[in-house]
N, C-alpha and C positions, 0 to 999 in steps of 0.2 A: 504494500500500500504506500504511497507517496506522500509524504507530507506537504497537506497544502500549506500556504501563509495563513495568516487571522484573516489577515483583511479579505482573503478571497473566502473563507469558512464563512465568515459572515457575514457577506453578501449574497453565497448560496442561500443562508440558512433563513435571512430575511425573503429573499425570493421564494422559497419553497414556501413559507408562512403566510405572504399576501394572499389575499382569494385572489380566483381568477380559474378558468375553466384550466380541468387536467387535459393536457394530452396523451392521447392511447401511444402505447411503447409502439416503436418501430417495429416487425417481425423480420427475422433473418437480417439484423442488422447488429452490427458492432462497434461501441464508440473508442477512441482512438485518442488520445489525447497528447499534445505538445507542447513540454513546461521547460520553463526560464529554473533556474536554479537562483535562491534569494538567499538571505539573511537566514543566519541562522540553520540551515540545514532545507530549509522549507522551498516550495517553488510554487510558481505563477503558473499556469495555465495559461497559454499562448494562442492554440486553436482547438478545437474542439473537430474530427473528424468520421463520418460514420458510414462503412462500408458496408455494401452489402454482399453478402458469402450466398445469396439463391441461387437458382437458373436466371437465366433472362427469362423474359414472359412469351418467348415465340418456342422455347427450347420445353417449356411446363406443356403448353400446348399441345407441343409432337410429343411428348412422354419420351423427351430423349433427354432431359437437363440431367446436369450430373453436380455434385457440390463441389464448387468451385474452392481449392484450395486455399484456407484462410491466409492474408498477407500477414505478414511479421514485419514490424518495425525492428529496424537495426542500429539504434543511435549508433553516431559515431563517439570518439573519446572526444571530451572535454576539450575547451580549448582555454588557456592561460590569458588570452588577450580577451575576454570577454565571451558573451553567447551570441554575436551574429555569425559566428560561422557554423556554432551549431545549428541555429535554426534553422540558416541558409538548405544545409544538408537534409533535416529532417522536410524541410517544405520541396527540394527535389524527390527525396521519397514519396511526399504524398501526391506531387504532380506525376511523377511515374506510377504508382498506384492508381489514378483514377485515369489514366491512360488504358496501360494494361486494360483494365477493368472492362474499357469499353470494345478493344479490339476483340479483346475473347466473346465479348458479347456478338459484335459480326462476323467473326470467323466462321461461324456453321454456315451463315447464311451465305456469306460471299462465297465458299466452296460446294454448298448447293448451285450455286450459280455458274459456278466456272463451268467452263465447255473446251475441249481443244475443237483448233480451225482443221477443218478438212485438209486433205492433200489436194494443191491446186490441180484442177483438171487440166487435159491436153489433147489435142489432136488425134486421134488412132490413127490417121497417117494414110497413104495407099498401099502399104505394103502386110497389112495384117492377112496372116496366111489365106490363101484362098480354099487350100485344101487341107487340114491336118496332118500332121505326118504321122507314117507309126510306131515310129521310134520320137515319141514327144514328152519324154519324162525330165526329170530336172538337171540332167546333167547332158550339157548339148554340148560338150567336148568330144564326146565318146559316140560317135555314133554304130547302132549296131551294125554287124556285120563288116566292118572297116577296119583295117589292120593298124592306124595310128592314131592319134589327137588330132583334132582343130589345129591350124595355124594360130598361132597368136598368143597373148597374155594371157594365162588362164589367171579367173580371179573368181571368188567365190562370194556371191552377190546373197548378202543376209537379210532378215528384216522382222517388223513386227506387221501383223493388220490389227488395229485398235478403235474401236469407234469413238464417237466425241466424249466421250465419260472416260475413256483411257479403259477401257476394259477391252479385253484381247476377244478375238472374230477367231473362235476354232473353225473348221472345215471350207475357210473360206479359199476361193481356188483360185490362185495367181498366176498368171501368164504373164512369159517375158519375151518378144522375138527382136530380133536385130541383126544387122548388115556381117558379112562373115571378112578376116582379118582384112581383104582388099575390097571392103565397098560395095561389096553387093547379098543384098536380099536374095531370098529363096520364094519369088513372086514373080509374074509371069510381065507386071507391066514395069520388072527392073530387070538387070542380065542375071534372070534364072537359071538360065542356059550355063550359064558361065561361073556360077557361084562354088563355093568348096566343097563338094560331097563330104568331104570331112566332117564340115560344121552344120550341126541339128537345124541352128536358126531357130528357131520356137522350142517354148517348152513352156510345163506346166507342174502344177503340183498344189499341194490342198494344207492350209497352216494345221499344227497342231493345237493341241488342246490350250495349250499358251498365244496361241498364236500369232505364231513365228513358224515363218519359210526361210528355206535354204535351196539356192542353184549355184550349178559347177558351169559358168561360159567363159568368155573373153572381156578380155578389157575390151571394153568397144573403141573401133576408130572413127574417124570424121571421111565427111565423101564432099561433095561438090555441094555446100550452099548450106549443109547441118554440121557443126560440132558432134564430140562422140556425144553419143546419148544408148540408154537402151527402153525398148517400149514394155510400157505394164498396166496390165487390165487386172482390176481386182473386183469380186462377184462373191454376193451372200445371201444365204436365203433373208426376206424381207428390208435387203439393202437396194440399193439402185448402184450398180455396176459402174466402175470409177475406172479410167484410160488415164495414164499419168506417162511423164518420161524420167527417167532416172539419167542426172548429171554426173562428170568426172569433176570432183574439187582442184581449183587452181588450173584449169581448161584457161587456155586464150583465148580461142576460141567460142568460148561461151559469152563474150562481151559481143559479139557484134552477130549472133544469133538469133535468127529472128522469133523463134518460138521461147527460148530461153530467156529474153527481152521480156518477154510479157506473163512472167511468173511476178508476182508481187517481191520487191526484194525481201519484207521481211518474213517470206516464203520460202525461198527460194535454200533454206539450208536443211528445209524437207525434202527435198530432189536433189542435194548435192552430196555426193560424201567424197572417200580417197579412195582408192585405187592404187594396186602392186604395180611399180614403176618397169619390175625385171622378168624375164623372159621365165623363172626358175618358178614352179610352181609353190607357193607358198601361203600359210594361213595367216601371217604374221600382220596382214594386211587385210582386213575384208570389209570391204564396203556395205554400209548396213545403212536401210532406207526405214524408217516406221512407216508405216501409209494409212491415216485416218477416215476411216469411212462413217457414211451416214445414212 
């Protein structure tokens, strides 16, 4: 218990003495108090502060409040040169207190609120296969019946599908196709004729239960008039089907692109990631895209 002064004992004790209507106690509240050190051992009462420890009133509502942990005052040590530095100290505590107090209040709500932005959409292009192939699984280095690799960087293209609440899209089926090491599509209105039997060009595959997909292709290259890029259509039951292009980070290329140009820039680090620089197959490196659907 704190020793008050006289003088302040007894102007409580007058106060409480006068008529005058009582006031009903606060509920779930706690008062706080900030004293001067006086004569004598005794101290003044400086402010008088009262917290409340409930839910908010939107948190009682949804039957989700929880009891917010009560705040501790922390004086600091005494100071020799007088009490304004103490108080200074204890009156940023209680501006910090009733700070806190109010953020924790909107924290639920603002994070009912938050949404992630979709992956910006793009073009499907002219060259989305016209026929499937039947060797169309996730690894379009390897094609079957072929006795070598793909030309080119193999690089191992990872990723997440997550809808706007950031929860993962199990069984959602992702297709990626792109030009093979020199430039051309496996499409009849690009040099089909001419393309790598090596390389698959299309491929597909379905996220897991996290959902997260994984393909084994190439670092893609640039051709006449596009930077590298690779294509991807991502499809869910009760979603609407998303066409997007996946960039190479630190591409020069990519500044004066004209599809690349019209992703919003603070988009644009959803479609870009790195990519393995060396010809040597390695995991050290893997380019991972999350792709938010809706």
């Amino acid at each position: 218990m704190i020793p008050l002064c006289a003088s302040t004992s007894s102007t409580r004790k007058a106060r409480s003495s006068s008529p005058g209507p009582v006031r009903p106690p606060v509920p779930a509240m706690e008062t706080a108090g900030v004293f001067r050190e006086g004569p004598k051992g005794c101290y003044h009462r400086l402010h008088t502060l009262q917290v409340d420890h409930g839910p908010a009133p939107n948190l009682r509502a949804a039957g989700r409040g929880k009891e917010a942990e009560k705040p501790r005052f922390m004086p600091g040590p005494r100071q020799k040169d007088g009490n304004t530095r103490m108080t200074q100290k204890l009156s940023v505590t209680r501006r910090t207190l009733v700070r806190a107090a109010g953020l924790a209040a909107l924290a639920p709500a603002a994070g009912a609120l938050a949404t992630l932005r979709m992956t910006p959409r793009q073009t499907t292009g002219p060259f989305y296969p016209v026929k499937i192939p039947l060797d169309a699984d996730a690894d379009l280095v390897q094609v079957e019946g072929m006795s070598r690799p793909a030309t080119g960087i193999i690089a191992h293209v990872t990723g997440r599908v997550v809808d706007t609440n950031g929860n993962p899209v199990p069984g959602a089926k992702v297709e990626i196709w792109q030009c093979d090491a020199f430039g051309a599509y496996k499409h009849p209105r690009d040099r089909g004729d001419v393309s790598e039997p090596e390389f698959q060009g299309y491929g597909f595959t379905r996220t897991s239960g996290r959902g997260e997909y994984r393909f084994r292709t190439i670092r893609p290259v640039s051709y006449p008039g596009r930077t590298p890029h690779i294509h991807a259509r991502i499809s869910a039951p009760g979603m609407s089907a998303l066409t997007t292009q996946f960039y190479l980070e630190g591409e020069a290329r990519n500044a004066s692109d004209f599809l690349y140009r019209r992703v919003p820039e603070d988009l644009r680090a959803m479609v870009t990631a790195r990519f393995p620089a060396t010809a040597k197959e390695s995991e050290t490196v893997v380019p991972s895209y999350t792709v938010v659907v809706g």
